[in-house]
N, C-alpha and C positions, 0 to 999 in steps of 0.2 A: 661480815660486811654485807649491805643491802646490793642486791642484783640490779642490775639496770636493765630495762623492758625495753622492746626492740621499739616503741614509738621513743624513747629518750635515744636510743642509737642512732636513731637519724637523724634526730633536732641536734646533738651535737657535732656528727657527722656534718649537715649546711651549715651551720657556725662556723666550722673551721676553714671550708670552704669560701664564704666570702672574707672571712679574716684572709684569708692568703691571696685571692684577685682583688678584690676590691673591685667598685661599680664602675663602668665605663663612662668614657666622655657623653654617650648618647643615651645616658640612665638606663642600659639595658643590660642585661646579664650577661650577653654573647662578648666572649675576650677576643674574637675573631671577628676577622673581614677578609674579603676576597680585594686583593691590591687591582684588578683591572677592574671593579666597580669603580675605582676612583677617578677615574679618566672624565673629562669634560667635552661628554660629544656637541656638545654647543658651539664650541668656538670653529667660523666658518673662515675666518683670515687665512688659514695656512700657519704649520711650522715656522717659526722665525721672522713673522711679518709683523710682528704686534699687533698681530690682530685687523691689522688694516687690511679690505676688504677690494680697493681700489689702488692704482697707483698712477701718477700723471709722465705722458710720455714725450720729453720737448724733442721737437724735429728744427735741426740749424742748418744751415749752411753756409759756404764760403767760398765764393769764385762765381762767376756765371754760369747758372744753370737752376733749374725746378726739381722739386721733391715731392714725391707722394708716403706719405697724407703732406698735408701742406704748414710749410713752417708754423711753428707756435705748441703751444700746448693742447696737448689728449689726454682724457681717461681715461681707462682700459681697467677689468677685471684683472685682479691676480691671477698670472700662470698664461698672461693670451699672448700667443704668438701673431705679430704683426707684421706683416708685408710692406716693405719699405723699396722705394723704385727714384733714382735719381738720373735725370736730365740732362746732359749738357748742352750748352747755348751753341748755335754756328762760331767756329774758331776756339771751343774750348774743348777741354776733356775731365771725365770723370776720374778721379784720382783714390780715392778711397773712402770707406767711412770713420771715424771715429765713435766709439762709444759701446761697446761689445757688442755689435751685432755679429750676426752667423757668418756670413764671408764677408770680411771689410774690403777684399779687393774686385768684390761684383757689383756692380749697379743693381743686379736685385738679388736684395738677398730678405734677410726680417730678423727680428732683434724679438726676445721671451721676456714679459715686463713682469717681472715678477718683484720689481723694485725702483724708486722712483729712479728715472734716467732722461740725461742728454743723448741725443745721438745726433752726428754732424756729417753731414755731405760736404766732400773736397773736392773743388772743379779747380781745374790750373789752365791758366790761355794754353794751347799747343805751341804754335810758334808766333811771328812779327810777319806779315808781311804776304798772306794764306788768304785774302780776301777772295770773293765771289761775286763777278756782274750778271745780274739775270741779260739774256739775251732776249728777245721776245720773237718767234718764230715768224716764217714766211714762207714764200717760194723766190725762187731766184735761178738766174742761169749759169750753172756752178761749169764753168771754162777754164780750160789750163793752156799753157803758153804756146802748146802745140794745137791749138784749135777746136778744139776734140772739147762736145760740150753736152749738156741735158739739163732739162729743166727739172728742178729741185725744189722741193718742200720739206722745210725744216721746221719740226715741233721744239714749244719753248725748252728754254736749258738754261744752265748756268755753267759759266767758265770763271777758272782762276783769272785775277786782274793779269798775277805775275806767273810766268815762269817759278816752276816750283825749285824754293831754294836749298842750299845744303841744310839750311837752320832747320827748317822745317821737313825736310828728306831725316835728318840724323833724330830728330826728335820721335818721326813715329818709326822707325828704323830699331832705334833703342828699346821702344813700349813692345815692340812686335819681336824683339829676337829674345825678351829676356820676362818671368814671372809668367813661364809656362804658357805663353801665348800663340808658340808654336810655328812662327814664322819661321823661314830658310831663306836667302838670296845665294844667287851666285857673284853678287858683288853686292859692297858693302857702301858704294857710292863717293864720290871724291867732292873737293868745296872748288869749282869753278876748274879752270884750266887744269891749274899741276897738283891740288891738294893732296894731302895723304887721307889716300880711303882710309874711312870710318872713324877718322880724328873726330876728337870733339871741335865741331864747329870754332874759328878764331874770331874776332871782334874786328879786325879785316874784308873777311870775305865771306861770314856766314850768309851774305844773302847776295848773294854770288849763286847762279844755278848749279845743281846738281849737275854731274856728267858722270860721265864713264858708268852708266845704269843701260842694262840692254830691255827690249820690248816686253818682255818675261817679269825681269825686276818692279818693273812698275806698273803691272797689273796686279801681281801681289801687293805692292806697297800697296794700290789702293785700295788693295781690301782691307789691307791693317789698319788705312787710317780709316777707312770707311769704321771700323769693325772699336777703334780707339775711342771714338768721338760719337761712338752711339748709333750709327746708321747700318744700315742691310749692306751686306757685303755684294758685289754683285757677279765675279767675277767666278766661275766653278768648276769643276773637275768630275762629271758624272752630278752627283750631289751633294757633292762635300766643297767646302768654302776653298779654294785653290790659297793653297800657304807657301808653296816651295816654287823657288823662280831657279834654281839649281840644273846642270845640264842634265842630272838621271833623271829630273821632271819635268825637261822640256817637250816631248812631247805631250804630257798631259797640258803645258800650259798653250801649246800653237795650236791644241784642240779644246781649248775650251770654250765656254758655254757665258752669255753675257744674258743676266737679268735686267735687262731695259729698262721693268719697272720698277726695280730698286732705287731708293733712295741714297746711294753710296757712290763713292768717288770711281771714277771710271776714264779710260780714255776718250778723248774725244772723235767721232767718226772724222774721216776726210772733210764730207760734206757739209758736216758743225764749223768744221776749224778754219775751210773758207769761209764759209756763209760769216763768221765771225769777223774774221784778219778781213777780209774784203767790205764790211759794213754794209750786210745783207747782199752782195753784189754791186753796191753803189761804186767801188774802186776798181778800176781797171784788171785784168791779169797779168798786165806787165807792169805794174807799180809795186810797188813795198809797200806794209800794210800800214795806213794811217800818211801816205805820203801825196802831197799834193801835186807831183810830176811823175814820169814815168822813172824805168831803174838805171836809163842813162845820164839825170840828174844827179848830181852828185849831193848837192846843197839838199836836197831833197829827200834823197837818202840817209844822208845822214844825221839829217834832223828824228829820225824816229826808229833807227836801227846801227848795231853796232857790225861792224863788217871787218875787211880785208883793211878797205881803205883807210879805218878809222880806229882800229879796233886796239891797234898795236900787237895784233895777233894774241890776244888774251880776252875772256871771258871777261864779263863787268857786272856790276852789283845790279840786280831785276828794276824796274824802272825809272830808272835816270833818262832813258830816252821818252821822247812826245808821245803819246798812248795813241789809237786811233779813235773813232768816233765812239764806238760803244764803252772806250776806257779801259781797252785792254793792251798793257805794255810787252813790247820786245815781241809781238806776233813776225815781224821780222828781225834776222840779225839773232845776236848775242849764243842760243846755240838752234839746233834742229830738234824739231820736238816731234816726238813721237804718236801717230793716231791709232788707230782699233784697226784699221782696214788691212786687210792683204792688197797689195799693190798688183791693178789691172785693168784693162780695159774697160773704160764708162760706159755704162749702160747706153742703149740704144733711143730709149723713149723716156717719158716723166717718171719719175721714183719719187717717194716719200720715206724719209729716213732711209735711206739707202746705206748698206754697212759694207758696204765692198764686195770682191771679188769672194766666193764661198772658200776659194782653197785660192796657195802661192806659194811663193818661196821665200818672199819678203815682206816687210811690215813697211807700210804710207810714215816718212819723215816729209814735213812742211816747215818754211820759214826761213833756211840759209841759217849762217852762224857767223861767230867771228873769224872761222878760217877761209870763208869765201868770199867771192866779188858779187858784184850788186847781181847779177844776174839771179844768183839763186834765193834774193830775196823776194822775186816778186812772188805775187800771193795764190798766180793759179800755177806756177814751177812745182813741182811731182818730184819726190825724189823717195827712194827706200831703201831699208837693208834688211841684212838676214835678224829675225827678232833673239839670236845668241846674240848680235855685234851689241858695242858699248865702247864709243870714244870719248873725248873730253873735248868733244863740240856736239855730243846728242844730249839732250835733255827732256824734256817732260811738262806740259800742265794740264789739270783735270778739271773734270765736269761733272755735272751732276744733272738730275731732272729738280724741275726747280719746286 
């Protein structure tokens, strides 16, 4: 047999070689590839976007109120976090968002568009019946029935038309005690005369005043609703927002601390609440407020306030009676409302916003109710109590800077 020479050992040796791989798809020899060369660093879309590089972001809403960015469609790069801030109008509240943003129950929160999306702002009215008269400031000669008087200057403000009622007491009552909002009262508020605290408002008397709320309770309340409806709380404790109206926190609430310039619902000083009830001073101190006789008129009386004489000894629904000049109802009658002031002796000479006495034992009630006679409706009558008391003839309306 003829020998085979080492150059025919190799030529059949590569023979057999490609007879058993066979040529690649890319005509080259190599039976090998490295699997993360095959990756496509090109595509800039993102994992799972198809490639789309943009996505468009519609901003809705529904109720009264404004959204930032502003209703309609955006386009935004994939992956960008957007800052979303929602508004509500005077007499509404923010309610929630829809559409996955980061916290749907904050007015600000921001939504990650990483895919096309709706996102929807929900505003819901608070209550019926919660309106606001701007007052427009002056001076005047603020006198009470005992003589005893000082000239006064009052900067602009706004006061509720009504007497604030259960509808709208139980409304931001509800918002404040519950989804971690951290309100506390020591009373949970009653619908007029005899209701049952903390019932849900009846179709009867929800707008019926609030009672049985002491001076505590409703400083807090109006930081809730202050704090509901989007505005500066104004009412505080050191420097924290005052939430507890509760007896363990009543001294922190007889000492607290009033941001003037806040924008948030607030009591009204003594000086406001005549300068108001009295139509800048134009009404006598022995009248009823918005009455065209003095309080031994009876017809007179009764035409603009609910009393003894008329009242049938029960609370009544907030403006039914004749408003006074600036269009504010039940400044006399129906119940006693509560002011800011420690109840004392009037200053000696002119003041400007004058907030009361620095210290006291009681809180300024103005107005009369339905369990008194005409005497205690006139508009410069002085009456107070301890800021723990809370009957079912004291009640409450607030203010604001306008």
């Amino acid at each position: 047999m003829k020998k085979l020479t080492i150059p025919s050992l190799v030529l059949i040796l590569a023979l057999f070689m490609f007879l058993m791989c066979g040529p690649n798809d890319d005509n080259t020899t190599n039976p090998t590839s490295d699997a993360g060369d095959s990756s496509d660093s090109g595509d800039s879309g993102g994992a799972g976007d198809g490639g789309n590089s943009t996505h468009t972001l519609t901003i809705s809403k529904t109720g009264d109120g404004s959204v930032t960015p502003a209703e309609g469609d955006h386009t935004y790069d994939h992956g960008t976090s957007v800052d979303l801030t929602a508004t509500a109008d005077t007499n509404w509240h923010f309610v929630r968002w829809d559409g996955g943003v980061e916290d749907v129950n904050s007015a600000y929160t921001s939504v990650t568009v990483d895919s096309d999306k709706t996102v929807t702002a929900v505003f819901d009215v608070v209550a019926e019946k919660n309106e606001m008269i701007s007052i427009t400031g002056g001076t005047y000669t603020q006198t009470d029935t005992a003589g005893h008087s000082f000239s006064h200057t009052i900067s602009n403000f706004s006061m509720g038309k009504y007497e604030v009622t259960y509808d709208l007491w139980h409304a931001v009552y509800k918002w404040a005690t519950s989804d971690d909002h951290g309100y506390q009262f020591a009373n949970s508020g009653t619908e007029g005369k005899d209701g049952t605290a903390g019932a849900d408002p009846t179709d009867d008397s929800k707008y019926h005043p609030v009672t049985i709320v002491n001076w505590r309770d409703c400083i807090v309340w109006c930081n809730a609703y202050s704090e509901m409806t989007g505005l500066t709380p104004v009412y505080k404790s050191g420097d924290a927002v005052l939430k507890d109206s509760r007896d363990d926190n009543g001294t922190n609430c007889d000492n607290a601390s009033c941001d003037w310039s806040a924008n948030g619902y607030r009591l009204p000083t003594e000086g406001e609440w005549q300068f108001a009830a009295s139509n800048k001073g134009g009404t006598p101190p022995n009248y009823a407020s918005g009455a065209t006789a003095d309080y031994n008129d009876a017809g007179a009386c009764e035409e603009v306030a609910w009393y003894s004489a008329n009242s049938g000894y029960d609370a009544h629904p907030v403006g039914d009676k004749t408003s006074n000049d600036p269009g504010l109802h039940d400044m006399s009658g129906n119940v006693y409302e509560w002011c800011w002031d420690w109840k004392g002796d009037y200053p000696s000479g002119p003041e400007t916003d004058y907030r009361g006495a620095a210290s006291g034992s009681r809180r300024v009630l103005r107005g009369g109710s339905w369990y008194v006679d005409a005497f205690h409706l006139r508009v410069g009558y002085r009456s107070g109590s301890y800021p723990s008391s809370g009957y079912n003839s004291f009640g409450f309306r607030v203010v604001r800077v306008p």
